[in-house]
C-alpha positions in Angstrom: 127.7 57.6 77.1 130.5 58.8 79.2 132.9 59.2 75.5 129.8 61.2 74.7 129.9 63.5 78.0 133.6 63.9 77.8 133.7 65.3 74.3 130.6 67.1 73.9 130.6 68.7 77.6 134.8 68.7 77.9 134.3 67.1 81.2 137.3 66.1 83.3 137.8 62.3 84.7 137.6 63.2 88.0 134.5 64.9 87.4 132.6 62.6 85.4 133.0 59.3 87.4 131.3 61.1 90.5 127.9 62.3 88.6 125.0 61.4 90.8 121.6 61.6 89.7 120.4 64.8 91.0 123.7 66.4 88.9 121.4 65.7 85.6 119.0 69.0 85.6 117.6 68.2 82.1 119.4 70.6 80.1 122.8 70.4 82.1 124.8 69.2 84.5 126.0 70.5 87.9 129.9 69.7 88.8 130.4 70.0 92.5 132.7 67.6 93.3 135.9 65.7 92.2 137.6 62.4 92.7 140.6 62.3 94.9 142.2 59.0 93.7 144.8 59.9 96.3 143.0 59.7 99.1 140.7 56.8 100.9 137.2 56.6 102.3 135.1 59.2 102.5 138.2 62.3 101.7 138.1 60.4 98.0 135.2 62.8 96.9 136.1 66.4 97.5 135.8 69.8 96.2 136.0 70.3 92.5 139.8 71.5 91.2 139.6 75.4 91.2 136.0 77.7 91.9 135.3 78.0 88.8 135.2 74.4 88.2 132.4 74.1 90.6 130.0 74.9 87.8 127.8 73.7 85.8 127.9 73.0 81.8 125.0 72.7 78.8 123.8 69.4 77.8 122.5 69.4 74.1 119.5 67.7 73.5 121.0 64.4 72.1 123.0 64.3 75.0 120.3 64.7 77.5 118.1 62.1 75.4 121.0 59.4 76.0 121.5 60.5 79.9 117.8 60.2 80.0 117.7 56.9 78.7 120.4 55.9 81.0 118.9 56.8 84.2 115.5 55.3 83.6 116.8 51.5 83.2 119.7 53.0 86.1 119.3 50.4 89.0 119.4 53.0 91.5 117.9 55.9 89.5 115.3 56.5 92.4 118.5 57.3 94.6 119.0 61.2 93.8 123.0 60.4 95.5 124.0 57.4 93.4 126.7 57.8 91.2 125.6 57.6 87.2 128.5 55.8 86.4 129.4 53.5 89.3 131.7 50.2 89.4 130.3 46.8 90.4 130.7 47.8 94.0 128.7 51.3 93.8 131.6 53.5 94.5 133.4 55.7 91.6 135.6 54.2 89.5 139.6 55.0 90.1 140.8 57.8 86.8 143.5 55.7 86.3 141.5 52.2 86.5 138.8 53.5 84.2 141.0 55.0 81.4 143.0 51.8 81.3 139.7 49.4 81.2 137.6 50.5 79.3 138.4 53.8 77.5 141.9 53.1 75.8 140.6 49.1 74.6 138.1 51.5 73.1 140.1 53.9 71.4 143.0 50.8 70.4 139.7 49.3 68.4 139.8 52.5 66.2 143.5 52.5 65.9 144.4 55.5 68.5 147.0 54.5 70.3 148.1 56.0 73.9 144.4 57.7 74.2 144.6 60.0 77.7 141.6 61.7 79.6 143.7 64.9 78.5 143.2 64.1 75.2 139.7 63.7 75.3 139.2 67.3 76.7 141.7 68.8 74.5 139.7 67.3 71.4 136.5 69.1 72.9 138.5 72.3 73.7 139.4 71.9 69.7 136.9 71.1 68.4 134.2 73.8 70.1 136.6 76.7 68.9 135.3 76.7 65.2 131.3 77.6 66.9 132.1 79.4 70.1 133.8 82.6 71.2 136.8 82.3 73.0 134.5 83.7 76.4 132.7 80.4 75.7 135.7 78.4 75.4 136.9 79.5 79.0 133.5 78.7 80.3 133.4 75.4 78.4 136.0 74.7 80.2 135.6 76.1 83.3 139.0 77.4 83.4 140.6 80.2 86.6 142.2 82.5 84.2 144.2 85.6 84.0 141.4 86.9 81.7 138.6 89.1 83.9 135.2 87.7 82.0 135.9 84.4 84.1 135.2 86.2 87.3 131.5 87.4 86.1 130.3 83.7 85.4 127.7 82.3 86.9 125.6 79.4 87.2 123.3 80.8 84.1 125.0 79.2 81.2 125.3 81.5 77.9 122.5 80.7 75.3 125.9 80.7 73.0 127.2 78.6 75.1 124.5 76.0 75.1 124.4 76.7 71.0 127.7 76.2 70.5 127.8 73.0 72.5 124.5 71.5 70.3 126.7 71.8 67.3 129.3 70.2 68.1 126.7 67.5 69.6 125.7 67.3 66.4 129.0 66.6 64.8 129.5 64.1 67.0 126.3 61.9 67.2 127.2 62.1 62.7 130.2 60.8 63.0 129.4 58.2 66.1 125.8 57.4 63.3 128.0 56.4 60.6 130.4 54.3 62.5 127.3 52.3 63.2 125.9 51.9 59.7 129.3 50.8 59.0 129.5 48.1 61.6 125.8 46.8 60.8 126.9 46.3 57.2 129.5 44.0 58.0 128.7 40.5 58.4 129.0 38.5 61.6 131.3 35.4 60.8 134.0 36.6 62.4 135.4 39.5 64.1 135.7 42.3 61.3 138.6 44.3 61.1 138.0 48.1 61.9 137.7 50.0 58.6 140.7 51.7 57.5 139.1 55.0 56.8 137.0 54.9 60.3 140.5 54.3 61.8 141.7 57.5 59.9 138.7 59.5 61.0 139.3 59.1 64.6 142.9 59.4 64.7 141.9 62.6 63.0 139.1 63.6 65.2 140.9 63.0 68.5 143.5 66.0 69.6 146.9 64.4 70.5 149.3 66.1 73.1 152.1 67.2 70.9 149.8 68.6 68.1 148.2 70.5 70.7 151.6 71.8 72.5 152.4 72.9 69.2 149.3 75.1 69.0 149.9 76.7 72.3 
């Protein structure tokens, strides 16, 4: 759910592992605060990076379905200030701790090696260029730019935003659909290899840093 979040919504770490419930609003989410690994006790959870990160982004209908799902069996879903994603001890997870737990043995299992959290918003950023306009980009990504259109945003999220987001929901939840047909057609002896062309697929899908310094 949270590889979900971070490429269909192009989420930052810091963002993500401080959700609360009462940040899920059905058809979005609301980002008002930020992890501060740097800092201890209550200063760890702060403002957001820049103003117009404080925001809030479209959730297609898959997604909201899955966070949906994920609350209800949540056990502190009745808590409208507990964190969605919290470690054992109900506080956020460290970036550093969770990227090196639990999302690169993920990405290692598909043979992407190295993955960073900047690589997972860069894929989105990709990715969401081929259905939005470039205005929807910036406010995908909740980006300060030199660009003017950033100062008239709001907390009314485009319908072409929210559109463009569904699609590439949808291109997701396909390709996440077959890995799992895949996996339930191999037998359960043993441990079975990753599949060599799932392995090309997501080194394909996922963005790396130098192809995406090239672009820019």
């Amino acid at each position: 759910l949270v590889l979900h979040i971070l490429a269909a919504c192009g989420l930052r770490p810091a963002e993500i592992l401080v959700l609360r419930m009462e940040d899920f609003q059905g058809n979005q989410l609301r980002i008002d605060e930020a992890l501060k690994d740097r800092e201890k006790g209550t200063a760890r959870i702060g403002e957001t990076k820049t103003v117009a990160s404080d925001s809030s982004v479209p959730v297609p209908p898959n997604l909201a379905h899955e966070i949906a799902g994920w609350i209800a069996g949540h056990t502190e879903r009745t808590n409208p200030r507990a964190f969605l994603f919290p470690s054992r001890r109900k506080t956020p997870y460290t970036v550093g701790n969770y990227l090196k737990r639990v999302l690169k043995p993920l990405a290692q299992k598909v043979g992407i090696e190295d993955l960073t959290h900047q690589a997972l918003r860069r894929t989105s950023s990709t990715h969401i260029q081929k259905y939005a306009s470039v205005k929807d980009l910036q406010g995908h990504l909740r980006h300060t730019d030199a660009s003017t259109t950033l100062t008239h945003y709001t907390q009314v999220i485009p319908d072409s935003l929210h559109e463009a987001v569904a699609i590439l929901d949808e291109q997701l939840v396909a390709a996440a659909n077959d890995s799992k047909q895949r996996s339930r057609s191999t037998p359960l002896l043993r441990e079975a290899p990753i599949d060599a062309e799932v392995q090309t697929k997501a080194s394909q899908i996922v963005v790396s840093i130098d192809s995406w310094r090239k672009r820019t």
